[in-house]
C-alpha positions as CSV (number, residue, x, y, z in Angstrom):
1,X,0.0,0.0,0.0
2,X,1.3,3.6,-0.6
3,X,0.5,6.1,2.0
4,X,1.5,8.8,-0.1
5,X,2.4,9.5,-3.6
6,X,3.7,12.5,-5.1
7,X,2.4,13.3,-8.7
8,X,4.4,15.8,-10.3
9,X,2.4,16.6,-13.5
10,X,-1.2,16.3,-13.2
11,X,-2.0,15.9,-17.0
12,X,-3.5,12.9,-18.9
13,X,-0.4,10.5,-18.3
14,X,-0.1,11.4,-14.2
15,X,-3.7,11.5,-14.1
16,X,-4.6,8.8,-15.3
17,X,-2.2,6.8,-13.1
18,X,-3.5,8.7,-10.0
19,X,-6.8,7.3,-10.7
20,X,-6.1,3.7,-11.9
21,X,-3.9,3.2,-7.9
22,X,-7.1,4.1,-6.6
23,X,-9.4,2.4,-9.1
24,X,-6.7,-0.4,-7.5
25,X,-7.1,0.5,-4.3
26,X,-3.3,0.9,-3.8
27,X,-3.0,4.3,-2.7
28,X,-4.6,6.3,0.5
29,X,-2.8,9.8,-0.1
30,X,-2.0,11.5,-3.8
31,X,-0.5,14.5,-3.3
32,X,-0.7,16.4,-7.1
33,X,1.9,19.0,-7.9
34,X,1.8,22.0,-10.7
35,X,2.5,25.2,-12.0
36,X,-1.2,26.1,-13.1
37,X,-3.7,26.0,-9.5
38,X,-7.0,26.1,-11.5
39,X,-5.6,23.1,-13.0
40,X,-5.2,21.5,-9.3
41,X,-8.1,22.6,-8.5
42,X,-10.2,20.7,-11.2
43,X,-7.8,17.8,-10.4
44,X,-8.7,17.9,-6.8
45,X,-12.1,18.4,-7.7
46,X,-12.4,15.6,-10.0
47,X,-10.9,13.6,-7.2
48,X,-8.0,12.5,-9.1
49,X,-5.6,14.5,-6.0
50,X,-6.3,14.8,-2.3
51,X,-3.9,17.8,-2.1
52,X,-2.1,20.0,-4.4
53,X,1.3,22.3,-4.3
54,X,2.7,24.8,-6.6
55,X,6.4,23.8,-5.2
56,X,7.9,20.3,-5.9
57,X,10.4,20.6,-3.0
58,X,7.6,20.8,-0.1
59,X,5.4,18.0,-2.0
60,X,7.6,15.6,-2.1
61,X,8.4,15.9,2.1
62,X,7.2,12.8,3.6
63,X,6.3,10.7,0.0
64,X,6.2,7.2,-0.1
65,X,6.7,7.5,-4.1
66,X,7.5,10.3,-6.1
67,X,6.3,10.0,-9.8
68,X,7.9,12.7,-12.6
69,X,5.3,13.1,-15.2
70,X,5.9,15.9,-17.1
71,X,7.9,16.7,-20.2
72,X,11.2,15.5,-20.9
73,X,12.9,18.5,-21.4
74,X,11.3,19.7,-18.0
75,X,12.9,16.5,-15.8
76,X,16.0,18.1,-14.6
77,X,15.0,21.0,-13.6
78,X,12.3,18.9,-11.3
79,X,14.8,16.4,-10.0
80,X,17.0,19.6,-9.2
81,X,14.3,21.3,-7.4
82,X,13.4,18.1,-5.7
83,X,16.8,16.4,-4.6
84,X,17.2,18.3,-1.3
C-alpha cells in the first residue's frame, strides 16, 4: 500500500495513473503537484488528488513514491528542485 504518492504533472499521463492506484485500491494519499492551480483545483475536484502544491520541493516531504510526469525537457530542472 502507498501512503503517499507525489504526482508531479497532473496531466493525462499522471492523471490517469492517480486514478487507476485508486481504481486499484493501492493508494490512501496523492499528493498532485503543478504550475497552473486552476488546474489543481479541477484535479482535486475531479478527485484525481487529495492535495495540491505549486512547489515540488515541499510536495515531495514525507512521499512514499514520487512520480515525474511531465515533459522530458522539464525533468532536470524537477529532479533539481526536488533532490534536497
Amino acid at each position: 500500500m502507498i501512503k503517499k504518492l507525489t504526482l508531479i504533472g497532473v496531466g493525462l499521463i499522471g492523471g490517469s495513473l492517480a486514478r487507476a492506484l485508486r481504481h486499484a485500491q493501492v493508494v490512501n494519499e496523492v499528493i498532485g503537484v503543478g504550475r497552473n492551480e486552476a488546474s489543481l483545483e479541477l484535479a482535486k475536484g475531479l478527485g484525481v488528488i487529495d492535495e495540491y502544491d505549486t512547489d515540488p520541493a515541499n510536495a515531495v516531504a514525507g512521499a512514499d513514491i514520487v512520480v515525474l510526469a511531465v515533459p522530458l525537457g522539464a525533468m532536470k530542472s524537477v529532479m533539481q528542485s526536488i533532490a534536497p
